[in-house]
C-alpha positions as a printed NumPy array, in Angstrom:
array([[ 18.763, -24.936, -16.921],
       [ 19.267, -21.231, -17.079],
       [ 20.472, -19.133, -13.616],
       [ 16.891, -17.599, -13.583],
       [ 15.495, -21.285, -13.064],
       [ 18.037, -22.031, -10.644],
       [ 17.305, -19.396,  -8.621],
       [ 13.395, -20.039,  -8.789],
       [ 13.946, -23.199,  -7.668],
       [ 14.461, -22.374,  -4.346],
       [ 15.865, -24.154,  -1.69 ],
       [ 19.339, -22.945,  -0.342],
       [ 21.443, -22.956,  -3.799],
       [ 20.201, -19.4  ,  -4.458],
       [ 22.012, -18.218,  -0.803],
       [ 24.908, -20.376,  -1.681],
       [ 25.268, -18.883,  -5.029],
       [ 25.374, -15.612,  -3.92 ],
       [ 27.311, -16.321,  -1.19 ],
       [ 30.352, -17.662,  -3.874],
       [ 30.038, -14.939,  -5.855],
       [ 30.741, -12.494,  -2.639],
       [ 33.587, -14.362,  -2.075],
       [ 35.122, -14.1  ,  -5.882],
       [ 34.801, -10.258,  -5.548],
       [ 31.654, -10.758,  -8.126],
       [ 29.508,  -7.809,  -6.006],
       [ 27.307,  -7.426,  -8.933],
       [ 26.516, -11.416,  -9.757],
       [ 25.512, -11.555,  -6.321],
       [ 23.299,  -8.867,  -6.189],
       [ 21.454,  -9.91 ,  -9.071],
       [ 20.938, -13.593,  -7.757],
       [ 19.619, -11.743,  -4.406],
       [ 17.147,  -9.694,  -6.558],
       [ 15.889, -12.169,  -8.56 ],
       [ 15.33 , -14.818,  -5.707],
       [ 13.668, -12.451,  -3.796],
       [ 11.617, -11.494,  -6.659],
       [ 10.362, -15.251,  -6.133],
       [  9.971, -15.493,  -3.076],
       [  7.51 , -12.452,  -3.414],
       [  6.135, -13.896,  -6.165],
       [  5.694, -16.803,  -3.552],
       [  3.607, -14.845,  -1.336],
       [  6.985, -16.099,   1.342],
       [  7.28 , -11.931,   2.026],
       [  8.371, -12.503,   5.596],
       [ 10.93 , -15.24 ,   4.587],
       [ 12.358, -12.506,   1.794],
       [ 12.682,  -9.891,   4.118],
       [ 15.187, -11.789,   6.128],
       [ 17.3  , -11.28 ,   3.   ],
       [ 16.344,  -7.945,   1.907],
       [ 18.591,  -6.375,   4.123],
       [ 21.755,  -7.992,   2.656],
       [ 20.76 ,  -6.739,  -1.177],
       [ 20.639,  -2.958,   0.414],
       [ 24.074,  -3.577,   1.85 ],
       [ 25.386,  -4.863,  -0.934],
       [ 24.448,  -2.13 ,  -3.952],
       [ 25.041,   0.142,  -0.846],
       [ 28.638,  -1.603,  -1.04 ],
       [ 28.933,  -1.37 ,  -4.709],
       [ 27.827,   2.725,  -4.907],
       [ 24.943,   2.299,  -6.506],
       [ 22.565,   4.613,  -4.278],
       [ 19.951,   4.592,  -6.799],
       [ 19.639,   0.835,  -7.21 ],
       [ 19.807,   0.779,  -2.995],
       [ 17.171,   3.432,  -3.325],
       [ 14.948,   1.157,  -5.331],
       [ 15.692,  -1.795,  -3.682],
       [ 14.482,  -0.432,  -0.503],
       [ 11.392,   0.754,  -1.888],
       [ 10.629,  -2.343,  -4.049],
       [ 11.192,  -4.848,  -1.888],
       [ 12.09 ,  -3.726,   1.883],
       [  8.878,  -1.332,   2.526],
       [  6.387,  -3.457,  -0.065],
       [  7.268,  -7.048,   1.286],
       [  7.308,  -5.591,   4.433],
       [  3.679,  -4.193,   4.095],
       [  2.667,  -7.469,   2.698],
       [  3.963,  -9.412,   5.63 ],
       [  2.326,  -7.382,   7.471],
       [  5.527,  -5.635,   9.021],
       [  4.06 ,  -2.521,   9.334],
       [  6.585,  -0.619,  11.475],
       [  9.055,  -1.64 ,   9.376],
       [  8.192,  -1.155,   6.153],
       [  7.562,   3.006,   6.924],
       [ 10.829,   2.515,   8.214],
       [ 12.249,   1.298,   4.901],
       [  9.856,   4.334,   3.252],
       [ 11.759,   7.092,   5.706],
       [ 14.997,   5.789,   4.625],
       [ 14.178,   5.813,   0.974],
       [ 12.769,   9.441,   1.34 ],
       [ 15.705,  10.355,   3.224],
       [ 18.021,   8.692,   0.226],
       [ 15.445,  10.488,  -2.548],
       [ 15.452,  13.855,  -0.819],
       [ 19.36 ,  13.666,  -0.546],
       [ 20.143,  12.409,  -4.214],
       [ 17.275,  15.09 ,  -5.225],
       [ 16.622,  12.147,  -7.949],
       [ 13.433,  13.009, -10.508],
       [ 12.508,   9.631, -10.447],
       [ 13.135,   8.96 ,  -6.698],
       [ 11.393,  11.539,  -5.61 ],
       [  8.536,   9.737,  -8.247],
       [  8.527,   6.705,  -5.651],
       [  7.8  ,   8.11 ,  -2.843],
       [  3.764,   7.578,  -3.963],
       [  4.766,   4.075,  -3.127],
       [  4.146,   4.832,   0.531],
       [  0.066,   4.456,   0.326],
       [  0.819,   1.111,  -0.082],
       [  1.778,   0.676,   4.197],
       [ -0.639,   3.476,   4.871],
       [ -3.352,   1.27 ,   2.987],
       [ -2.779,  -1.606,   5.101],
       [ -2.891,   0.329,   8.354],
       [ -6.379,   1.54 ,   7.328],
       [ -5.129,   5.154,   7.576],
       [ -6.859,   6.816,   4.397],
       [ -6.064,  10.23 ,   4.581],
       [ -2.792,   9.564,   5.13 ],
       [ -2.622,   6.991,   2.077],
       [ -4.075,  10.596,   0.398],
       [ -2.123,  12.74 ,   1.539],
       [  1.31 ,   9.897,   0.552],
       [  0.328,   9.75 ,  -2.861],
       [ -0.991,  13.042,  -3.379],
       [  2.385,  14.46 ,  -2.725],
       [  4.393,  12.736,  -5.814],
       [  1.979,  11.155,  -8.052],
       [  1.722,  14.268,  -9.934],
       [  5.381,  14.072, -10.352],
       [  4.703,  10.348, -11.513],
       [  2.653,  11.154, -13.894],
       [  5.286,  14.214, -15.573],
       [  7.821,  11.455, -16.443],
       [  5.696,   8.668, -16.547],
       [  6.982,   6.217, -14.488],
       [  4.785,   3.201, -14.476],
       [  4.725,   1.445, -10.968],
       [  4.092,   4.445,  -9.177],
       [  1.325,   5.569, -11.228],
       [ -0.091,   2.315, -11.348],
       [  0.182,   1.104,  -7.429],
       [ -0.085,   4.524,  -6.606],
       [ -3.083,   5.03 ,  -7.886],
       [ -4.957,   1.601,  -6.844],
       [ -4.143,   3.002,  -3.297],
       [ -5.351,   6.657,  -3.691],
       [ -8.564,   5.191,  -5.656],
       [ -9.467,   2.47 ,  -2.865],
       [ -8.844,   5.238,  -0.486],
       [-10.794,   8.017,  -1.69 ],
       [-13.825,   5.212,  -2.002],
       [-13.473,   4.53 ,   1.523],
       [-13.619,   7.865,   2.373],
       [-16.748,   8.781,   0.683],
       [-15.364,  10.256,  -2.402],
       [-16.549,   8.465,  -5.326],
       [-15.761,  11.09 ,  -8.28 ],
       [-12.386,  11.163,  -7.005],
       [-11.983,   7.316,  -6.934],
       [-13.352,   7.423, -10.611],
       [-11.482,  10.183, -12.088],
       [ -7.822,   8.557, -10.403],
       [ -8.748,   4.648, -11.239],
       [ -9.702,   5.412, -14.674],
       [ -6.568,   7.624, -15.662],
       [ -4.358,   5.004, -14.661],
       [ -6.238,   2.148, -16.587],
       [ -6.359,   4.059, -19.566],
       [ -2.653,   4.817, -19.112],
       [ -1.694,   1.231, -17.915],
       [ -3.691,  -0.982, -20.897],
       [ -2.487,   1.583, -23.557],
       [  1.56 ,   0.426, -23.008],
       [  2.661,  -2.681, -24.462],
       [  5.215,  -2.917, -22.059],
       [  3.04 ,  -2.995, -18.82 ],
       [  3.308,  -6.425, -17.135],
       [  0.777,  -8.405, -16.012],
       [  1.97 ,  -7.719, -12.03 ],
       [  1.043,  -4.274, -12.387],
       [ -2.405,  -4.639, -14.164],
       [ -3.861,  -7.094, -11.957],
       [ -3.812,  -4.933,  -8.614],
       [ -5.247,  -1.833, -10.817],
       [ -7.477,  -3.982, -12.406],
       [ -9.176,  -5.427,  -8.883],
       [ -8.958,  -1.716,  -7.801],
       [-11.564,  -0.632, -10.31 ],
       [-13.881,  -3.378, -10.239],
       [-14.099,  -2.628,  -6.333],
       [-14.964,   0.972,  -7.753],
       [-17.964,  -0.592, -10.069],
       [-19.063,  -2.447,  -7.644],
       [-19.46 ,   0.232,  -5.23 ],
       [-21.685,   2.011,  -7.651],
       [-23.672,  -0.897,  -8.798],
       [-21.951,  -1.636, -12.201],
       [-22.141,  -5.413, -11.482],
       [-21.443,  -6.467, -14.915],
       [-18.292,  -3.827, -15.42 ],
       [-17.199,  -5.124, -11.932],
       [-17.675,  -8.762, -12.87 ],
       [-16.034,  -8.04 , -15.967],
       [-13.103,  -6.419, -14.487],
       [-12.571,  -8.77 , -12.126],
       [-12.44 , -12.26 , -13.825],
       [ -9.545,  -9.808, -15.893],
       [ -7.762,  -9.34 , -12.368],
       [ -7.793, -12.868, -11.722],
       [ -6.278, -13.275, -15.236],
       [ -3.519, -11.158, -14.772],
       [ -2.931, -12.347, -11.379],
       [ -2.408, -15.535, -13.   ],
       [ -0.043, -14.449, -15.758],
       [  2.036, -12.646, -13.113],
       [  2.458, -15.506, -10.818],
       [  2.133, -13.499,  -7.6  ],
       [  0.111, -15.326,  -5.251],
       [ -1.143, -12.152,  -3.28 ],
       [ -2.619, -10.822,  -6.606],
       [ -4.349, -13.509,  -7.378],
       [ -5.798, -14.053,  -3.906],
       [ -6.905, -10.264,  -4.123],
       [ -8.96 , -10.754,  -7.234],
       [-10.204, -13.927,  -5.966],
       [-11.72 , -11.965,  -3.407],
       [-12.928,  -9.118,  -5.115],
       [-15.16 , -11.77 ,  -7.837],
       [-16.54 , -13.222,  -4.39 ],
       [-17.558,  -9.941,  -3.684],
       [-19.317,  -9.013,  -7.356],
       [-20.621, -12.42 ,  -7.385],
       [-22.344, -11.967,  -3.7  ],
       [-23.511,  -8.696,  -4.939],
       [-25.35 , -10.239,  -8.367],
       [-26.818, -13.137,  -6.501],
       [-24.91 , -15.831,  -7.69 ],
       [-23.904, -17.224,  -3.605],
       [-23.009, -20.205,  -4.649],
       [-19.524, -19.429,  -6.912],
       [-19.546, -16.414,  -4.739],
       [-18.776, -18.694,  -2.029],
       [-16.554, -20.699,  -4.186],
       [-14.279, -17.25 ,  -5.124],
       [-14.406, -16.35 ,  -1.198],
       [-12.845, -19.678,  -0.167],
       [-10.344, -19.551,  -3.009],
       [ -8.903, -16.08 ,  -1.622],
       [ -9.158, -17.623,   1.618],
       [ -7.199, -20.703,   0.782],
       [ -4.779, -18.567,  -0.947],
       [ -3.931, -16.311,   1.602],
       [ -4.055, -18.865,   4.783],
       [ -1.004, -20.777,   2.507],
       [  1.217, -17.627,   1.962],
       [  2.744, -14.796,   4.464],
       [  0.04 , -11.855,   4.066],
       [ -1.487, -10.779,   7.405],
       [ -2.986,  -8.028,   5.656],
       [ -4.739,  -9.351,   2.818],
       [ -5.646, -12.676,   5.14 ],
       [ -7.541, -10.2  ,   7.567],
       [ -8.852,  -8.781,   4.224],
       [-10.43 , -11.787,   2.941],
       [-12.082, -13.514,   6.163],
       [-13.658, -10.121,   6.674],
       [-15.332, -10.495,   3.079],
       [-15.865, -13.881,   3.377],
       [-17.75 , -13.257,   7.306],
       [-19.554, -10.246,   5.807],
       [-20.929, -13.713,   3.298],
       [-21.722, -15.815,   5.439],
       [-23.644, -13.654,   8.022],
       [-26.121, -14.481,   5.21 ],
       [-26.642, -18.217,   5.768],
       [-24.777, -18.521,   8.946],
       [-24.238, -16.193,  11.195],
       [-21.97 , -17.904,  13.872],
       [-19.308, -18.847,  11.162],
       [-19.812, -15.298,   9.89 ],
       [-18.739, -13.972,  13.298],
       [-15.883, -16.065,  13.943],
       [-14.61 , -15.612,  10.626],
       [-15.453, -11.501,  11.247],
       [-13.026, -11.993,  15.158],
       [-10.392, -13.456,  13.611],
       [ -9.765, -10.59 ,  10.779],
       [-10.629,  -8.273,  13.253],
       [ -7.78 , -10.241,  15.688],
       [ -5.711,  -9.96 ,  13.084],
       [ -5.622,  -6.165,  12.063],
       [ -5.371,  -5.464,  15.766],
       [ -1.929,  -7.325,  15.533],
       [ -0.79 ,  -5.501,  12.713],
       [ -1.818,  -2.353,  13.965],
       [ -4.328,  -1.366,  10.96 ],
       [ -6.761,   0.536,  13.276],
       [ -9.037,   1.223,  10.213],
       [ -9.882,  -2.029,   9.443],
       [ -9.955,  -3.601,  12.607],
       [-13.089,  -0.173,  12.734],
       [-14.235,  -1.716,   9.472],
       [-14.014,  -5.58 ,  11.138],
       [-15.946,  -4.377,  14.091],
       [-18.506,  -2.329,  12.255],
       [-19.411,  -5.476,  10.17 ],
       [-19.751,  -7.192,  13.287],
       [-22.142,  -4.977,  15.046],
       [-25.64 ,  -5.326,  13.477],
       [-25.325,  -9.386,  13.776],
       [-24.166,  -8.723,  17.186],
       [-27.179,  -6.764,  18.536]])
């Protein structure tokens, strides 16, 4: 078995592996078994479990010198798994400290990343701010063309200009970066799927059923291929959500409880509260006290995480049933 497969396997020989390499001096062995284990456990959806880790990776290219890989590191996994957990707090923290590192290496590509702060901003619900994040560098993203930010970047600047009543924007920014991101043969399958769910919110939003339904059985591929859980659950949501729109309740409810299932097995308070609000905005339909207690506990859930937007959204759902 190759050290990749090793490592996937889980379990404690990844930590132990490392942990021999520290002590033979091999700094750069053991950084790479960190990265690619926690790469796993993200794929996982275990985001909380990685981040207990995380830490140790950003001390150890710290260690080594290597400021940009730190840089990255903190950026690609401390503030995103941390935003996926549902660690709010902490992953701005990890985005200050990557600024801080970008603005002090004055680093093109750096710099690039910091559009990768919508991403916390998202989850909190705070829109403008998730504008105003990736406002500020996308631009620069898009000058050297580097891929995640222009691709994540732009999933969270689209979703929040929708929100916030801006349509044309959400358009012109979701289809630039599809165009861009199905046009490179080197674009993985991670990176599509989140885009991909991002637009067929978009189409669904303006009644496009068929481009949304379209786009979103594509999301649901991709989230496959990429083997990240939290993709997958996404899209599953989103097709719930095209399929309640086109009639079809029945594998409507099927897609809802998939997300659902998805999300209640790995560590996502953020895309959890996502999906019970979809699935209680469903079942209002047919059953209206499940649709409220499905509606309480999203809404119980953002309130934990601090995401003040959606626990508005949450309790905005829950308000015509509720009169």
């Amino acid at each position: 078995m190759s050290t990749i497969g090793l490592i996937a396997g889980g379990g404690r020989f990844p930590l132990l592996f490392a942990e021999s390499a520290r002590r033979a001096g091999h700094r750069g062995a053991e950084a790479f078994v960190l990265f690619t284990y926690l790469i796993f456990l993200g794929q996982s959806g275990r985001y909380a479990e990685a981040l207990g880790h995380a830490g140790h990776l950003i001390e150890t290219y710290g260690a080594e010198g290597q400021t940009f890989q730190q840089a990255l590191t903190i950026t690609a996994v401390g503030r995103c798994w941390a935003a996926r957990a549902g660690h709010l707090d902490e992953s701005l923290a990890y985005a200050r400290q990557f600024r801080a590192i970008a603005d002090e290496q004055g680093d093109t590509r750096l710099r690039a990343w910091r559009a990768m702060e919508g991403e916390p901003y998202f989850y909190l619900g705070l829109w403008d701010e998730v504008l105003s994040a990736t406002g500020e560098s996308l631009p620069l993203a898009w000058e050297i063309s580097e891929h995640n930010p222009i691709v994540f970047g732009s999933a969270w600047r689209g979703l929040a200009a929708l929100k916030v009543g801006r349509p044309d924007e959400a358009r012109r920014v979701l289809d630039r970066a599809l165009i861009y991101a199905t046009s490179r043969q080197t674009m993985i399958s991670f990176s599509l799927a989140y885009l991909t769910q991002a637009r067929a919110l978009l189409h669904l939003a303006e009644g496009q059923l068929d481009d949304a339904l379209n786009l979103a059985r594509k999301a649901i591929d991709f989230g496959v291929q990429s083997r990240f859980r939290l993709e997958l659950g996404a899209a599953q949501r989103v097709l719930g959500q095209v399929l309640e729109a086109s009639g079809d309740r029945e594998q409507a409810g099927a897609a809802l409880a998939q997300s659902l299932e998805t999300f209640e097995e790995i560590q996502s308070l953020p895309e959890l509260g996502q999906t019970l609000l979809a699935y209680g905005r469903f079942k209002l339909g047919d059953d209206a006290v499940e649709g409220q207690r499905l509606i309480a506990r999203a809404r119980d859930i953002f309130a934990g995480i601090g995401a003040v937007g959606w626990v508005a959204e949450a309790a905005a759902t829950a308000a015509p049933a509720s009169r």
